[in-house]
C-alpha positions in Angstrom: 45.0 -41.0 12.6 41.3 -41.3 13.8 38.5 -39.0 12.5 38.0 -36.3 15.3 34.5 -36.2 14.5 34.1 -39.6 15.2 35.3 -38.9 18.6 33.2 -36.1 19.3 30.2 -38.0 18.2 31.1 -40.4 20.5 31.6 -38.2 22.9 28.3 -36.3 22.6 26.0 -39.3 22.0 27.1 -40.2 25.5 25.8 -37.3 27.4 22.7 -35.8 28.7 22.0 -32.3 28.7 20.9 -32.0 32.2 24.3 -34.1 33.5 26.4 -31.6 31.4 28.1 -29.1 33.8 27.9 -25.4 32.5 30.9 -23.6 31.5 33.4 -22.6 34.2 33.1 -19.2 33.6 30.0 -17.1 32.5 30.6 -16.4 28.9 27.4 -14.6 28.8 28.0 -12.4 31.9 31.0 -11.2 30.3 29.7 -10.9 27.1 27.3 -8.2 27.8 29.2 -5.6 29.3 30.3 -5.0 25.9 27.6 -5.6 23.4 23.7 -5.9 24.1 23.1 -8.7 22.2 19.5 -7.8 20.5 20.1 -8.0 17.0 23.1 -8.7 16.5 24.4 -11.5 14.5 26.5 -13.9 16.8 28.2 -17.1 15.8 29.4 -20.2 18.4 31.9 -22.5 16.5 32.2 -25.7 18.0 28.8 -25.3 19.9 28.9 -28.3 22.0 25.4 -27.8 23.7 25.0 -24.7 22.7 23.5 -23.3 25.9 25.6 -20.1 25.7 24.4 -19.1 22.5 20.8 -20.4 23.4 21.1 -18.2 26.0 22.6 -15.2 23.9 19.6 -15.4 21.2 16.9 -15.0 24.3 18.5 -11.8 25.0 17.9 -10.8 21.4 20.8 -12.2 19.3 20.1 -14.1 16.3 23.0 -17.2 16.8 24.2 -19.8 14.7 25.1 -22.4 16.5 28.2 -24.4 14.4 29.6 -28.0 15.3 31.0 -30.6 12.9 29.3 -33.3 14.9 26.4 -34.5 14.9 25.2 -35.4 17.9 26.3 -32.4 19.4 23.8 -30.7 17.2 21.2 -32.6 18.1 22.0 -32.4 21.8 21.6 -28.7 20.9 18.5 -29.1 19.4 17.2 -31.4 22.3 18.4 -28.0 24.5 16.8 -25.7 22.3 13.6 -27.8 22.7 13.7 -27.6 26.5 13.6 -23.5 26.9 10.0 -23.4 26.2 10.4 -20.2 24.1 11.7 -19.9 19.9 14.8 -18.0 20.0 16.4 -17.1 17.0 18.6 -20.0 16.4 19.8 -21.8 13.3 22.4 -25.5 13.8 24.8 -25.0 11.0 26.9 -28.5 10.7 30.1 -27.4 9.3 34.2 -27.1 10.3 35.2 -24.5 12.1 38.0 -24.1 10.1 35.7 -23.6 7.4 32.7 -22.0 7.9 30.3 -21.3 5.2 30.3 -17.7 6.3 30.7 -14.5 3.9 33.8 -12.2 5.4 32.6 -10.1 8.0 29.5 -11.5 9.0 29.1 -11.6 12.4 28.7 -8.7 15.2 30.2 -11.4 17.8 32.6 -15.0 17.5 32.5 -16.9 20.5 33.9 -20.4 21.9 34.7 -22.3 24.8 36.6 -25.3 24.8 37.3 -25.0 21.4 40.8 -23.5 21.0 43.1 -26.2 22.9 42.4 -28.7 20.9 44.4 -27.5 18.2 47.8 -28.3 17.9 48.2 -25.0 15.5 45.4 -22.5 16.3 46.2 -20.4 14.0 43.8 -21.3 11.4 41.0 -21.1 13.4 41.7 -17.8 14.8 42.5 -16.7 11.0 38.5 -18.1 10.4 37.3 -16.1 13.3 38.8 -13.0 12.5 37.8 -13.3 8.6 33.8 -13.9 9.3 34.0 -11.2 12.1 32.6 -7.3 11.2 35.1 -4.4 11.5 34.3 -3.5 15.6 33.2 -7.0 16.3 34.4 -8.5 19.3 35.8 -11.9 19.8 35.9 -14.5 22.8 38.1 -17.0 23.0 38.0 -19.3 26.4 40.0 -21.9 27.6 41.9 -23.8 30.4 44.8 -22.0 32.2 48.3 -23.4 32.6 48.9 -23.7 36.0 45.7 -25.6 37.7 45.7 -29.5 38.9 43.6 -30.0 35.8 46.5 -29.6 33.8 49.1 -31.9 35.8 45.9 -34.7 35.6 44.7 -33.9 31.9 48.6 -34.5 31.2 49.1 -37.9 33.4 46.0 -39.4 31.5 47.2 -38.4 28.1 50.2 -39.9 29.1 48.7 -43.3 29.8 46.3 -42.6 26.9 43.1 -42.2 28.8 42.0 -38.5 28.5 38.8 -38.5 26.6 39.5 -36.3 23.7 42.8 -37.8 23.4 45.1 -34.4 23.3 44.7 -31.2 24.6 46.2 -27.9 25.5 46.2 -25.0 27.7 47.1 -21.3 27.7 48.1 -18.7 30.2 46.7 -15.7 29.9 50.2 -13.6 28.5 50.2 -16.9 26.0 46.6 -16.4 24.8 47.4 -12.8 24.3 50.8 -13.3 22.4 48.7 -15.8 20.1 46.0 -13.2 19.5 48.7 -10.3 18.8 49.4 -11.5 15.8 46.1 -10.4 14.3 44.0 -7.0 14.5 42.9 -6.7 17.1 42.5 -4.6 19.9 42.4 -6.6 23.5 39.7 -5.4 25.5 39.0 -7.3 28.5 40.1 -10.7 30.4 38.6 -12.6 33.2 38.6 -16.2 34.4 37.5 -18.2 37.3 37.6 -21.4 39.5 35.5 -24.6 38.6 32.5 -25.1 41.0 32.4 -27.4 42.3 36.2 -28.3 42.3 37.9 -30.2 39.4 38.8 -32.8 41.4 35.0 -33.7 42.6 34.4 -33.4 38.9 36.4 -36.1 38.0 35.6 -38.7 40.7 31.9 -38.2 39.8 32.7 -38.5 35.8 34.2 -42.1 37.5 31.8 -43.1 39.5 29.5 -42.5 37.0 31.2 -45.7 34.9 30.8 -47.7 37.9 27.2 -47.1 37.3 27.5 -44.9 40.9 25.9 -41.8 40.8 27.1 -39.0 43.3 25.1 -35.2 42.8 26.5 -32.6 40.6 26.8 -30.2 43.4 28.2 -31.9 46.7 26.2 -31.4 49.5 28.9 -29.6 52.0 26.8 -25.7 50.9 27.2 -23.8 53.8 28.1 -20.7 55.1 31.8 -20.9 54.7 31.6 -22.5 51.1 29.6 -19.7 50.3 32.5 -17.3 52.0 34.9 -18.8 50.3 32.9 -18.5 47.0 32.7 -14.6 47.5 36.3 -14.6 48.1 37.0 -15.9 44.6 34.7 -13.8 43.1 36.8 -10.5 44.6 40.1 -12.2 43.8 39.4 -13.1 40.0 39.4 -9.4 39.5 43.0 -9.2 39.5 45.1 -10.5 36.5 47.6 -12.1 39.3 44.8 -14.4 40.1 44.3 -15.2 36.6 47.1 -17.7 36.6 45.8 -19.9 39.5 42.2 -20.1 37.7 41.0 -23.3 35.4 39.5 -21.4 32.9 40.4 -18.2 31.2 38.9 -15.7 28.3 40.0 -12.9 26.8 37.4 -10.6 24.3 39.2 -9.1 21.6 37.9 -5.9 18.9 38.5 -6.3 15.3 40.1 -2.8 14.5 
């Protein structure tokens, strides 16, 4: 079996931070109508770019930003560079599964596309809870069940062509099953719909290995896209909408 950090090095070292679409939903948004982030101690495992937690540590948070790779790191750091201000930040290269963290450290765990590429996710959910304080909250994010990202993401793996090779996805009475098995007290879910739309997404990411570049955002903006945006920010409210979405979260308390 390959290295999976070789892959994610790979995968990294091929991107650009400013051709990197941000998360689906806003991890940040959510975040703070729970905790105010000044001063508190927050760690992202598997970081990626790292712009949620850069984001975090501007509002006052002092972050760790944790990847196993590399080049994600540095992509990070590149980030980090860009923001024209010093927020409390510190790159820790190390496994999530693993972290060099004392037990109950941190105020706030967070990650986004992190969980569903575990075939067990139990031992990094064990990790997360065991670095977290007593009252610290936990975010876990990841793509929903029943979304055309999942019948593609499942055709390419078939035919061996989905980037990170394997992947999964949750529903959100799935996620919340896998988190009742530890201590803690469910506190809030939410979720939303790419934009633009997955399938744009992927014809760009093709294009783009055709050496054909098409925007990020399509240029069809109008008054109706902008209705229709409104009405999926009113519908994303209610837990029945939550299994039509790409992306779902959950934050959790650590009783």
């Amino acid at each position: 079996m390959k290295d999976p950090r070789n892959l994610w090095d790979r995968f990294w070292s091929q991107k650009q931070i400013e051709a990197i679409y941000p998360p689906v939903t806003d991890i940040v948004q959510e975040l703070i109508q729970f905790v105010n982030p000044a001063g508190k101690l927050i760690l992202e495992p598997g970081a990626g770019t790292g712009r949620d937690g850069i984001r975090l540590a501007k509002l006052g948070a002092r972050v760790f930003l944790l990847d196993y790779s590399e080049k994600s790191l540095k992509l990070a750091q590149s980030y980090l560079k860009t923001t024209g201000q010093e927020p409390s930040v510190q790159l820790v290269m190390a496994d999530a599964l693993h972290t060099p963290f004392r037990d109950g450290t941190f105020d706030v765990v967070f990650h986004q596309g992190l969980l569903e590429h575990f075939r067990d996710p139990n031992p990094l959910l064990k990790e997360n809870y065991r670095i977290l304080k007593k009252g610290g909250l936990l975010l876990i994010d990841v793509p929903q069940t029943f979304h055309i990202y999942t019948l593609i993401k499942n055709i390419l793996m078939l035919f061996k062509l989905w980037f990170a090779g394997w992947e999964r996805q949750f529903t959100i009475d799935s996620l919340e099953r896998l988190l009742s098995k530890y201590d803690l007290e469910i506190i809030y879910y939410y979720g939303d719909w790419s934009r633009p739309g997955i399938v744009y997404k992927m014809i760009r990411e093709i294009f783009l290995h055709l050496n054909i570049r098409l925007p990020m955002y399509p240029r069809y903006w109008n008054w109706l896209t902008r209705m229709f945006y409104e009405l999926q920010n009113r519908l994303k409210k209610k837990r029945l909408f939550l299994y039509t979405v790409l992306s779902i979260g959950i934050i959790a308390r650590k009783r």
